[in-house]
C-alpha positions as CSV (number, residue, x, y, z in Angstrom):
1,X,24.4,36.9,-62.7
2,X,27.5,39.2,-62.7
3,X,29.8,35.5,-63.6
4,X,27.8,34.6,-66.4
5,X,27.7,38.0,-67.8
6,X,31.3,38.4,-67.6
7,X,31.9,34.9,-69.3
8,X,29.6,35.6,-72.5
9,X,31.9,38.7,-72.8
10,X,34.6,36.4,-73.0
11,X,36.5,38.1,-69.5
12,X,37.6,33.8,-68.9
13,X,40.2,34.8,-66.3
14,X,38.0,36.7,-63.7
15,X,35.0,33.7,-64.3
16,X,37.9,31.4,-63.0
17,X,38.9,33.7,-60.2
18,X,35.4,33.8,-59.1
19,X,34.3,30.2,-59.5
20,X,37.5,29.3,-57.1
21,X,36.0,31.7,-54.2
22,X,32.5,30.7,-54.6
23,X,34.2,26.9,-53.9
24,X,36.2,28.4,-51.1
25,X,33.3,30.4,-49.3
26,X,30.9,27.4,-50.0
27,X,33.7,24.9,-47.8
28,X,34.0,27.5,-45.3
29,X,30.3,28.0,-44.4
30,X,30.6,24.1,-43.2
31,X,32.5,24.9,-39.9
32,X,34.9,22.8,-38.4
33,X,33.6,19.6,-36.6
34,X,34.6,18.6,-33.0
35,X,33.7,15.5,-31.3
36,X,34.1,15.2,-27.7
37,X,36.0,12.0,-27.2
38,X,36.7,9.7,-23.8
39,X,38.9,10.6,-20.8
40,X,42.6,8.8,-20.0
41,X,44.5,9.1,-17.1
42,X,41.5,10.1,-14.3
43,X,43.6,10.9,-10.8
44,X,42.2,11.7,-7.7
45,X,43.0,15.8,-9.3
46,X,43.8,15.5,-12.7
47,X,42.4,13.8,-16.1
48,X,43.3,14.1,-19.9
49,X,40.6,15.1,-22.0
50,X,40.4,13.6,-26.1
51,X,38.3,14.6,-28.7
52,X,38.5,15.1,-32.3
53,X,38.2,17.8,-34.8
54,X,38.1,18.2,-38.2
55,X,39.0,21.7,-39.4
56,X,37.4,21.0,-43.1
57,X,40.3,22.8,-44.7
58,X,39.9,26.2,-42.6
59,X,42.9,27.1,-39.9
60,X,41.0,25.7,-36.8
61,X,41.8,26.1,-33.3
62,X,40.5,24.3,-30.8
63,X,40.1,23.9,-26.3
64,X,38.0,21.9,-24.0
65,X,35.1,23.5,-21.4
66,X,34.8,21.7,-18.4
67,X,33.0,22.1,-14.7
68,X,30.6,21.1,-12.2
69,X,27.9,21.6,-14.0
70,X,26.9,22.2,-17.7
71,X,27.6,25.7,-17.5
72,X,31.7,24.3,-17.3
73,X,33.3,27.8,-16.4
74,X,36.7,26.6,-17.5
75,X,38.2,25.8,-20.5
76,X,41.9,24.8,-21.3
77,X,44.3,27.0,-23.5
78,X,43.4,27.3,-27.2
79,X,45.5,25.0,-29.8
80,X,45.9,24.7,-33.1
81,X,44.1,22.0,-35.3
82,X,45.5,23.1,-38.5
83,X,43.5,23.3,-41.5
84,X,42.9,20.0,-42.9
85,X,39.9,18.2,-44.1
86,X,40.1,15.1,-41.9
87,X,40.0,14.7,-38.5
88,X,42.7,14.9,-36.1
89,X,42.7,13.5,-32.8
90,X,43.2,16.4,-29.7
91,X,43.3,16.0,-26.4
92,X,44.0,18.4,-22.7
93,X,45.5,17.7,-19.5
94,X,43.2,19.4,-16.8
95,X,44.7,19.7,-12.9
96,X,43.5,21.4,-9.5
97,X,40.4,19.1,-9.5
98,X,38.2,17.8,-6.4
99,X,38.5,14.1,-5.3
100,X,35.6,12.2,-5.9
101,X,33.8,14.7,-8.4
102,X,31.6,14.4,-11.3
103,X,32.8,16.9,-13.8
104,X,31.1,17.9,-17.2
105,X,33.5,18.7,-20.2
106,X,32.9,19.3,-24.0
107,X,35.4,20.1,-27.1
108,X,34.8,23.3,-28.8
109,X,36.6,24.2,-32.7
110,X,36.4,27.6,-34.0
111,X,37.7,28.3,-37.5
112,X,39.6,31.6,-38.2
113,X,36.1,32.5,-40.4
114,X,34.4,32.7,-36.7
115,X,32.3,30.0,-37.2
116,X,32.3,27.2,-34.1
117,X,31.5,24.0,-33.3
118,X,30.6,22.1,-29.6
119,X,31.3,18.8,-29.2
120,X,28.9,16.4,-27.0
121,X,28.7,17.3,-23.2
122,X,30.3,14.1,-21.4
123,X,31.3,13.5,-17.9
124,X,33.7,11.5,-15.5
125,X,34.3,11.4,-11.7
126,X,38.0,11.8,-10.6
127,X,38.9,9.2,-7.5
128,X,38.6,9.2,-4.4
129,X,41.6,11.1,-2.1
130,X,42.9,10.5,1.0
131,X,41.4,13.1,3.6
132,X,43.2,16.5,4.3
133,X,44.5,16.6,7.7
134,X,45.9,20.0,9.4
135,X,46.8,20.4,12.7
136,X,45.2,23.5,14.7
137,X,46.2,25.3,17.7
138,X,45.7,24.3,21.1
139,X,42.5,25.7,23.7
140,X,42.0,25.5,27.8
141,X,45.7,24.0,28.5
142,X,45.7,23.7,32.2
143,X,48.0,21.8,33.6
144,X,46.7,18.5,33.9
145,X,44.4,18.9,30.5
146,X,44.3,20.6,27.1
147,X,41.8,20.5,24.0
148,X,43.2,20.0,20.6
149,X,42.3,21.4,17.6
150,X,42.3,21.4,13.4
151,X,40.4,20.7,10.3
152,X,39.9,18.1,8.1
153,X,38.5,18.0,4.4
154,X,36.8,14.5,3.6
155,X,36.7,14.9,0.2
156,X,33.6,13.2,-0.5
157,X,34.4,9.9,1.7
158,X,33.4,8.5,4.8
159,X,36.1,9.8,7.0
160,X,37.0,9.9,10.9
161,X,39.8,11.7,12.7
162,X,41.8,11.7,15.7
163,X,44.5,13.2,17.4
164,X,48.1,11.2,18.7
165,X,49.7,13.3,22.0
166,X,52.9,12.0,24.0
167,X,55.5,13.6,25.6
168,X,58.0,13.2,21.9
169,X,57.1,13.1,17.9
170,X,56.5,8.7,18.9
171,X,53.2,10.3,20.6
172,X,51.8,6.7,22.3
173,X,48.2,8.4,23.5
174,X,45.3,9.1,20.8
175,X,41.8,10.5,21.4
176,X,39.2,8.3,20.4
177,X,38.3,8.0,16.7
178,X,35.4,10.3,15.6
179,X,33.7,11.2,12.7
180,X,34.9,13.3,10.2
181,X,31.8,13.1,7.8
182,X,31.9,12.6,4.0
183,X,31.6,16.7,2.4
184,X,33.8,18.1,0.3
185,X,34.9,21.1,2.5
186,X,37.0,21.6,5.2
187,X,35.5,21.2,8.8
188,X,36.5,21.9,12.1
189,X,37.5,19.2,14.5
190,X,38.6,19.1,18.2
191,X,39.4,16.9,21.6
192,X,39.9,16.9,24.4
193,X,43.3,15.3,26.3
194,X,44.1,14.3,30.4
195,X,45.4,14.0,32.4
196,X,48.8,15.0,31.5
197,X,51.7,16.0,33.7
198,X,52.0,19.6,34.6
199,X,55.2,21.6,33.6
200,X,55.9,19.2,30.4
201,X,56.3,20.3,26.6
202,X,53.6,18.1,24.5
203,X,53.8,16.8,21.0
204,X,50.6,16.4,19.0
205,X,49.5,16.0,15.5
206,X,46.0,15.3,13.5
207,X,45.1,12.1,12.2
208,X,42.6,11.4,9.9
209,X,41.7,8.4,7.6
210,X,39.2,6.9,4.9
211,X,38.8,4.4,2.5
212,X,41.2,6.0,-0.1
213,X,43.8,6.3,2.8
214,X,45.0,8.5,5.8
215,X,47.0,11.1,6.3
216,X,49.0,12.7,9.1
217,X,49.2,16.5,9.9
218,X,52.0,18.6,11.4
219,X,53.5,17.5,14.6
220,X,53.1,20.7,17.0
221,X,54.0,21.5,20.4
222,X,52.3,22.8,23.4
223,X,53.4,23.2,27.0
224,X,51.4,22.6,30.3
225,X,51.8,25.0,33.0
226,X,52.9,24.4,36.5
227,X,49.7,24.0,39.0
228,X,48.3,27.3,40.1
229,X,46.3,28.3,42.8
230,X,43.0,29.3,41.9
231,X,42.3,33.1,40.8
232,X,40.0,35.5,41.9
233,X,38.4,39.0,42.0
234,X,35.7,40.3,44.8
235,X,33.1,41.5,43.0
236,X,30.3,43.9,44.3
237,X,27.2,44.2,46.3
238,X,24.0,44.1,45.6
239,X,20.6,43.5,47.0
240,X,21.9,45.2,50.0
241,X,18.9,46.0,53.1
242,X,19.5,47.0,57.0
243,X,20.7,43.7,57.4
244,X,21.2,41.6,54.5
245,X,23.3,41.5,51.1
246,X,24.4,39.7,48.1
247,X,28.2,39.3,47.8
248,X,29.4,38.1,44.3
249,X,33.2,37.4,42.5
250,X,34.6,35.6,39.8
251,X,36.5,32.2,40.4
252,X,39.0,30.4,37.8
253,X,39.7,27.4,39.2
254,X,42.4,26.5,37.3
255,X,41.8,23.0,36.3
256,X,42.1,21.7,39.9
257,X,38.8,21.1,42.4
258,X,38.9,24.3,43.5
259,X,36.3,25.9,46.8
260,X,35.1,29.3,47.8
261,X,33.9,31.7,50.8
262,X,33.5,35.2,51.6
263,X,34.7,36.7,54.8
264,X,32.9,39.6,55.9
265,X,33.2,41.6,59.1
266,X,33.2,45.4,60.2
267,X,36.9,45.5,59.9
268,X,39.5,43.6,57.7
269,X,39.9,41.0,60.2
270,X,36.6,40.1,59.2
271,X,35.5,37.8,61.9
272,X,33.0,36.2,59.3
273,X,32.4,34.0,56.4
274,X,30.2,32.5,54.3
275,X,30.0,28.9,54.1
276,X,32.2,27.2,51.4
277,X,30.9,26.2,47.8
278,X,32.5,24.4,44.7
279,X,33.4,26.3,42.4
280,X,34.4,23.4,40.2
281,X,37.7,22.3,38.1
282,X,37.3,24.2,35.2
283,X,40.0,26.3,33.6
284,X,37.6,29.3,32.8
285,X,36.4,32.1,34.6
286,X,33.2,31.4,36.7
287,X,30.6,33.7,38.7
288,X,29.8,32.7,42.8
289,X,28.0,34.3,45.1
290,X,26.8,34.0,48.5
291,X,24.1,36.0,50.8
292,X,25.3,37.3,54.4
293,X,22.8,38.3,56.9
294,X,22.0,39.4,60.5
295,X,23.9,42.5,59.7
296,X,23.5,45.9,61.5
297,X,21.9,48.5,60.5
298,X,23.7,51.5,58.8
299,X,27.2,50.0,59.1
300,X,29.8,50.1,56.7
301,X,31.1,46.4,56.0
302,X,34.6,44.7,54.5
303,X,34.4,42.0,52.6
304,X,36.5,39.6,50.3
305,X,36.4,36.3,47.6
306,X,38.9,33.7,48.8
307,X,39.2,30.4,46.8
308,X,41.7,27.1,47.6
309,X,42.4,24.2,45.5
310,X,45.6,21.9,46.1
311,X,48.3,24.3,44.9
312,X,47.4,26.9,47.5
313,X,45.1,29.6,48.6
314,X,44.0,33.5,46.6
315,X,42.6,36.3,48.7
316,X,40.7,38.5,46.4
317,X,41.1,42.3,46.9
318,X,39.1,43.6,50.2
319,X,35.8,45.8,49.1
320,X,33.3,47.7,51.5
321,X,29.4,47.8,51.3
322,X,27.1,49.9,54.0
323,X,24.1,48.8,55.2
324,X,20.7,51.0,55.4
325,X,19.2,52.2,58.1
326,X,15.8,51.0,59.3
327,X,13.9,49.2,62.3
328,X,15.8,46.0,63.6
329,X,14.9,43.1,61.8
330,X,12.3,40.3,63.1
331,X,13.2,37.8,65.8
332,X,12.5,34.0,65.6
333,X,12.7,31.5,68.3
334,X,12.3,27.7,67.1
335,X,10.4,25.5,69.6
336,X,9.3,22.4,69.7
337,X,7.9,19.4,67.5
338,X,4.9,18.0,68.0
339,X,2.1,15.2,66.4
340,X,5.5,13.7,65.2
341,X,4.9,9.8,63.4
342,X,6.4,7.9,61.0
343,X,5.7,10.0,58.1
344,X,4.8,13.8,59.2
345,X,4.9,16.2,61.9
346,X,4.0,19.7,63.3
347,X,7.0,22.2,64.3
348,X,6.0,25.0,66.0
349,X,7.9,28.4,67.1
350,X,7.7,32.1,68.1
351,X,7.8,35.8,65.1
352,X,8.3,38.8,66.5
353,X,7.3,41.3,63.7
354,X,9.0,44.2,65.4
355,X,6.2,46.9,64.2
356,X,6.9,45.6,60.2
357,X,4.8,43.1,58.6
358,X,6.8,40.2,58.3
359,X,6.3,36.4,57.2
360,X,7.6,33.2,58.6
361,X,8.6,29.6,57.3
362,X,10.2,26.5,58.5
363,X,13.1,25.0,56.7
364,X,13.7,21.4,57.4
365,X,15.3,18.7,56.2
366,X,18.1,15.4,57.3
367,X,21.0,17.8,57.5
368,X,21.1,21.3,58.7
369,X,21.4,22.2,55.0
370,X,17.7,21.2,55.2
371,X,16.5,21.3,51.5
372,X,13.0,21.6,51.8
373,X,10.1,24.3,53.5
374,X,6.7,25.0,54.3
375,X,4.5,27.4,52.7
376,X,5.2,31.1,53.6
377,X,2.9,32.1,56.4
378,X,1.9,35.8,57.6
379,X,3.0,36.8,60.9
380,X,1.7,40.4,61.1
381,X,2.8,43.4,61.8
382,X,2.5,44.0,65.4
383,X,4.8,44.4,68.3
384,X,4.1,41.6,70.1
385,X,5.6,37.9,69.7
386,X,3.4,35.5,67.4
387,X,3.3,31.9,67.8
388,X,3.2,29.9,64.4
389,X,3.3,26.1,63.7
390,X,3.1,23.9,60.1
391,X,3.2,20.5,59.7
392,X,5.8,18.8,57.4
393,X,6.0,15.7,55.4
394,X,6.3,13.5,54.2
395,X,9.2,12.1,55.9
396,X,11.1,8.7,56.2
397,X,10.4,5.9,59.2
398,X,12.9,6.2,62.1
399,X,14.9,9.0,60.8
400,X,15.7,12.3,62.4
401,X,15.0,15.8,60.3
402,X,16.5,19.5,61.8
403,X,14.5,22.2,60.9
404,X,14.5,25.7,62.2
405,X,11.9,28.9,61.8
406,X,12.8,32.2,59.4
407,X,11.1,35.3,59.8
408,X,11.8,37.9,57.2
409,X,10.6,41.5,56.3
410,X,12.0,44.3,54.2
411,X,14.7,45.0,57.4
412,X,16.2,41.7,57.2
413,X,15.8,37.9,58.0
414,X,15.8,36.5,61.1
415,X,16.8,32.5,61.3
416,X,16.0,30.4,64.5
417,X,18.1,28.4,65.9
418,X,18.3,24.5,64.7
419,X,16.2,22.0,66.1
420,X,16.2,17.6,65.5
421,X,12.9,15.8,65.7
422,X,12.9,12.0,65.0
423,X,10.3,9.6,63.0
424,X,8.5,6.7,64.8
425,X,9.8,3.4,63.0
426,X,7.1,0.7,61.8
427,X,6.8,-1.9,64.1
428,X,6.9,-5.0,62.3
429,X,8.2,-6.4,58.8
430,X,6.7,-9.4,57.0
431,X,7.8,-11.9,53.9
432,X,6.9,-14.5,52.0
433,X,8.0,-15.6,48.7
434,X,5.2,-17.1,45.8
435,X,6.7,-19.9,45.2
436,X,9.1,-20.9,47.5
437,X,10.0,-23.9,45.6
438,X,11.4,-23.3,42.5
439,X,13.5,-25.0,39.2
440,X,16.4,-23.8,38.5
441,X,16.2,-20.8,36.4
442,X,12.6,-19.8,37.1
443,X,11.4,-16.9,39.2
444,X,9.8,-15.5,42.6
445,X,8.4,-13.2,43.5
446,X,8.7,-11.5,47.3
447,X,5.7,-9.2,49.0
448,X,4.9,-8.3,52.2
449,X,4.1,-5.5,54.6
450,X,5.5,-3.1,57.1
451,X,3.2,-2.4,59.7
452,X,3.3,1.4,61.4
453,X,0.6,2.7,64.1
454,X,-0.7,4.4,60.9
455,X,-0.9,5.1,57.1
456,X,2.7,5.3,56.3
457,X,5.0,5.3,53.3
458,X,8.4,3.2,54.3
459,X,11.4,2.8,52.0
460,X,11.9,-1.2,52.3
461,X,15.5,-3.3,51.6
462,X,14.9,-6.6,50.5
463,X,18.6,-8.4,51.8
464,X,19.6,-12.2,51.0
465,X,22.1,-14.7,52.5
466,X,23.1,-18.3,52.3
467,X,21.9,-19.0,55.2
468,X,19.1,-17.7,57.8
469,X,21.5,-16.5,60.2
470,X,23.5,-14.6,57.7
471,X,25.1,-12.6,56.7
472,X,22.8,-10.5,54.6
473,X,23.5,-8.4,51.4
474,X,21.3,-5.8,50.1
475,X,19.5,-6.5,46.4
476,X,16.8,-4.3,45.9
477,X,14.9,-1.3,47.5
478,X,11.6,0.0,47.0
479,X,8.9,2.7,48.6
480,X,6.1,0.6,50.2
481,X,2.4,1.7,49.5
482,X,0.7,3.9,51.9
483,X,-1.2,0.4,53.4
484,X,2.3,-0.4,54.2
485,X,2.1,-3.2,51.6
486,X,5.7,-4.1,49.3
487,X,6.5,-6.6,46.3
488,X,10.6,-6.8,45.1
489,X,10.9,-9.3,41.6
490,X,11.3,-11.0,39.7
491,X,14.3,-12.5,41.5
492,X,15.5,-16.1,39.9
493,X,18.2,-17.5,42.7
494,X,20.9,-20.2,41.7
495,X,20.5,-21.7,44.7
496,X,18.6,-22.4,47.8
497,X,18.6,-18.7,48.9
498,X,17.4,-16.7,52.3
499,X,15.6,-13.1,52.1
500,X,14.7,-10.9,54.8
501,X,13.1,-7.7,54.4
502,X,14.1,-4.5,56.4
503,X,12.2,-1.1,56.9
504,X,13.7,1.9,59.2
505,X,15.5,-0.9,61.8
506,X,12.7,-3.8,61.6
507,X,13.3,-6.6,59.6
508,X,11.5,-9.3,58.8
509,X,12.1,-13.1,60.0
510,X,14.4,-15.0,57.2
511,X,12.1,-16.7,54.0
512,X,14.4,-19.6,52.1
513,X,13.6,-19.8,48.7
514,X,14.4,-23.6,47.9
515,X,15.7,-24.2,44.2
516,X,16.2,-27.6,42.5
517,X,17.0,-29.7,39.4
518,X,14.0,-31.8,37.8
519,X,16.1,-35.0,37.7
520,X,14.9,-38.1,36.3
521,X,16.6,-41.9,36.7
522,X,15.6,-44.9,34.4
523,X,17.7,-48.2,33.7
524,X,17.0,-50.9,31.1
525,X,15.8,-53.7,32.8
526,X,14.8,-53.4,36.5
527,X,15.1,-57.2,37.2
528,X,18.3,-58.0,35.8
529,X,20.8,-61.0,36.5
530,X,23.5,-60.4,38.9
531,X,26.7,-59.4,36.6
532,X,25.0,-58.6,33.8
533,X,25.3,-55.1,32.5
534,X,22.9,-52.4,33.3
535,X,22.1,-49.1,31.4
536,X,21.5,-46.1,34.1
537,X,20.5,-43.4,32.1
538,X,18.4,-40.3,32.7
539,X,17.4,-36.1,32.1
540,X,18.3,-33.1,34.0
541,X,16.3,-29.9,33.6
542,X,16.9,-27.0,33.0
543,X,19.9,-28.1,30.8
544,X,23.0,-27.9,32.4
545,X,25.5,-28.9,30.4
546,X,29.1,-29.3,31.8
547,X,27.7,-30.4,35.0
548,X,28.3,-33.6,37.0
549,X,25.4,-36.4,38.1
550,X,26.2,-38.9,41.1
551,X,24.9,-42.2,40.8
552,X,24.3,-43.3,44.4
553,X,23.1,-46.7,45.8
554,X,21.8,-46.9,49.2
555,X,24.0,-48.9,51.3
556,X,24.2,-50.2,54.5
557,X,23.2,-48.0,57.6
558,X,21.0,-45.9,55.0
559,X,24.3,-44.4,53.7
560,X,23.9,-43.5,50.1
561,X,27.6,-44.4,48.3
562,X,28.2,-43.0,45.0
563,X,29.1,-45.6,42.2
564,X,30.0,-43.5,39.4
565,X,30.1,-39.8,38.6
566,X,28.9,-39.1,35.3
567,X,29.6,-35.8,33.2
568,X,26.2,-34.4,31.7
569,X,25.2,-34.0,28.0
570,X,23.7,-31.3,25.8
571,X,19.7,-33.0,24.7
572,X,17.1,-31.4,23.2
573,X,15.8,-29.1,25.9
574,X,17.8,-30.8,29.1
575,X,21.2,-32.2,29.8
576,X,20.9,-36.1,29.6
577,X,23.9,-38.4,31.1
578,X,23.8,-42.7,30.5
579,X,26.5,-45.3,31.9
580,X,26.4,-49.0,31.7
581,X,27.6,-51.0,35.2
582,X,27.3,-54.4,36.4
583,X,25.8,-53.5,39.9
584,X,26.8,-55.9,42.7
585,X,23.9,-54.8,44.6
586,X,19.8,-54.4,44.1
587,X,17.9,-51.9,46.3
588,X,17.2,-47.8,46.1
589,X,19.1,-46.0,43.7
590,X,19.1,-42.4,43.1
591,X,21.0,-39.5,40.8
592,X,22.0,-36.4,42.1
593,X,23.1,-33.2,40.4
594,X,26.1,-31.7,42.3
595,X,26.0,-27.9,43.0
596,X,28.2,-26.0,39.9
597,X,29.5,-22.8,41.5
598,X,26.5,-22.0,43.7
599,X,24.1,-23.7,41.6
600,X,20.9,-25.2,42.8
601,X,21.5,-28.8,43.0
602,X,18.8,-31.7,43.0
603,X,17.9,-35.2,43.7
604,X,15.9,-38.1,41.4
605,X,13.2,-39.8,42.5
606,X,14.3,-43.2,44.4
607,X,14.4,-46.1,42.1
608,X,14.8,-50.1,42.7
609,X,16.2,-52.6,41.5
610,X,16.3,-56.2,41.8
611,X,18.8,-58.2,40.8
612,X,17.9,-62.1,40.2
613,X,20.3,-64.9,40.6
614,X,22.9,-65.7,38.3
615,X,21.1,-68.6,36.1
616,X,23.1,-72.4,36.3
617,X,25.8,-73.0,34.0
């Protein structure tokens, strides 16, 4: 209104002035364009973004979001687009970028009016990178072994790792290869290395490899120490009664097999020990214990760790514990076994309580570790001695257990003395085999019994041999039911083959197992003229190619002579073998397959010929 006023009043210069902003104001409320063009030069870190933008005749400045994700969260440094109306092509280097990631960009103009203007969101993945690789530090170096560390960063591909060790920067050792993963962070990654040589200076470095490439970390250094005896500390007591305690200590066995014991005694000569326990190879710090007994009452008692591996011997420092006062602990006097058979037995013995009530067991077992006992019984509380008995079982045929009796009570634990009782053996073994007669590559199977004076449980060996004198080899072993009854298969035998079964010193009587070819012999004319050619042909089965077949003809005497020795065939199923001969003789012929490194062999069924005269000219 106020322009066409102003030109009906004739004021032509300001109507001029004013038509040229309205045309100015009316471009500028376009905005600037921007249009988010392709990507050039994708790395496995770096890309060059391109775009266009058209400023539409305002100064225009232009940069390019990019991210993860849509939300971008960088941007490269503004630029200028200058202030044209048509559209000029842009473009960004971007760096610092993840391998193998899908990024999401966009280009963004913004005119000097405020006004702005987002191009398309597009995306691209940058390519794939050879894995990351550092080298850690080293852990548990002993002097034979050490475990290496470090961390390797995937970056998004498939990627496994190992570690190179030697003795110089040429390594010649690795640890096996392992795998790395395929994540985009870093992860931790370790081995272990042995043996290695004590006293030696080690070079190492991480490996690790995918399909973009591999890559090496830092060589590093570590040094093995010189072989050290093992090192220990006495600990304390504990669980200490009239008569008993618990002695305890800590054991680094420096990386070499390394074994422990306490000595114990009123003085520090000791006089005592515990008996010896592994306290492995480790090269870390370990608890052991052990628990003394038949101590005195109200005594004060020295005690020390000592641990030796093949560098040498450590005495732990010497400690004291004092034992309470009280009654005596109970007595126990092993006696005799009785009822003993094959599988069980009763052992029997004598408590004496001592005035405290006290209960009593029987440890037994093949060694005078023994291993196993019988339920805790009650022996009383009285002063007077208390027999007690327990059976035991089950136990093995013809074998001899210790076993001894413990009494115990709150004033200490009383052990018997140790004591052998010996198993009654069955008194016959029997085989036989189902079938005996066999083709090569079938099976048998073997059952049979071992016979006790009662219901017994025996661990039977089933042995074989070449022949039935021997010698025997053990094959299998197996518990036999309580009947005494066994079965061992399925065995298939290459070859004629002779079992025997033994149970706790029986053994059965040898049972051959008798394995053979199926052989078959046919020839194209049974009747044929003398000196005209035969076909022998003929089947072996199983198939057994690579093998050799005799062609034998019963001579004089009844001595078979072999003709020709023919090399077998592959067939459908079998080996087959053919020759063509003019035989000079009629009568029983036969094939036979020869034994092929312990093989079964076998023999055709006889067949005859007859050869008719040669016919006149």
């Amino acid at each position: 209104m106020f322009g066409a006023k102003a030109c009906r009043r004739g004021v032509v210069g300001l109507c001029v002035v004013f038509a040229l902003v309205c045309a100015h104001v009316a471009t500028a409320a376009l905005g600037p364009s921007a249009t988010t063009g392709g990507v050039e030069n994708v790395t496995a870190t770096s890309a060059t973004l391109t775009g266009k933008v058209n400023p539409e005749g305002t100064d225009t400045n232009y940069h390019f979001e990019y991210g993860t994700t849509t939300a971008y969260g960088a941007q490269t440094p503004s630029q200028d687009a200058g202030s044209g109306t048509t559209d000029k092509a842009v473009s960004a280097s971007i760096s610092s970028l993840s391998p193998n990631t899908t990024y999401h960009y966009r280009l963004v103009a913004k005119n000097v009016l405020g006004l702005t203007a987002d191009g398309a969101d597009k995306t691209f993945t940058t390519a794939p990178s050879a894995p990351a690789a550092t080298t850690g530090g080293t852990n548990s170096v002993s002097s034979t072994s050490a475990t290496l560390t470090g961390s390797v960063n995937p970056y998004g591909e498939d990627t496994t790792y190992y570690f190179e060790y030697g003795t110089t920067r040429a390594y010649g050792a690795q640890t096996p290869s392992q795998d790395a993963g395929s994540g985009t962070t870093t992860v931790n990654v370790s081995a272990s290395i042995g043996p290695l040589t004590p006293s030696t200076t080690y070079h190492y470095r991480l490996v690790a490899q995918n399909a973009a490439g591999l890559t090496d970390g830092f060589d590093k250094t570590f040094r093995t120490p010189a072989p050290q005896p093992p090192a220990v500390k006495t600990g304390d007591a504990s669980s200490v009664t009239a008569t008993s305690a618990n002695l305890a200590g800590i054991v680094n066995p420096q990386g070499q097999p390394t074994t422990y014991y306490f000595q114990y005694g009123p003085t520090t000569a000791y006089g005592a020990q515990t008996a010896s326990g592994s306290a492995g190879a480790g090269t870390t710090a370990g608890n052991v214990s052990a628990q003394v007994g038949s101590l005195s009452p109200k005594t004060t008692y020295h005690y020390r760790l000592v641990a030796a591996n093949a560098t040498g011997t450590t005495y732990g420092a010497d400690r004291t514990f004092a034992t309470a006062s009280g009654p005596p602990p109970p007595a126990a006097t092993t006696g005799t076994a009785t009822a003993v058979t094959a599988t069980s037995a009763t052992v029997a013995g004598v408590v004496s309580p001592r005035g405290n009530p006290t209960a009593y067991y029987f440890q037994y077992g093949p060694t005078t570790a023994y291993g196993s006992q019988t339920s805790v019984g009650n022996a009383g509380s009285g002063a007077n001695n208390v027999n007690v008995s327990a059976p035991i079982g089950p136990l093995s045929p013809s074998k001899t257990y210790h076993y001894r009796l413990v009494a115990t009570n709150s004033f200490g634990t009383a052990y018997g003395a140790d004591m052998t009782l010996t198993t009654s053996a069955p008194s016959r073994v029997t085989l036989a085999a189902a079938p005996r007669t066999l083709v090569f590559g079938q099976v048998t199977w073997l059952n049979g019994t071992a016979l006790a004076p009662g219901p017994v449980q025996t661990m039977v060996t089933l042995q074989q041999g070449r022949s039935a004198a021997g010698p025997f080899v053990n094959v299998q072993s197996a518990f036999s039911v309580l009947t005494g009854e066994f079965v061992f298969g399925p065995l298939s035998p290459s070859s004629t083959t002779y079992y025997r079964a033994v149970a706790a010193g029986a053994a059965s009587a040898p049972v051959a197992v008798d394995v053979r070819f199926l052989i078959t012999l046919s020839v194209s004319n049974s009747h044929p003229r003398r000196g005209r050619l035969v076909r022998f042909h003929g089947t072996v089965a199983p198939a057994h190619p690579g093998g050799a077949v005799l062609l034998q003809w019963l001579g004089p005497k009844h001595r078979w002579q072999t003709i020709r020795r023919l090399r077998l065939h592959r067939g459908r199923g079998v080996s087959v073998y053919s020759t063509r001969i003019r035989p000079g003789h009629g009568g029983k012929w036969r094939a036979v397959v020869l034994p092929d490194a312990g093989n079964a062999k076998g023999f055709s069924s006889l067949l005859r010929l007859h050869l008719r005269p040669v016919r006149p000219g």
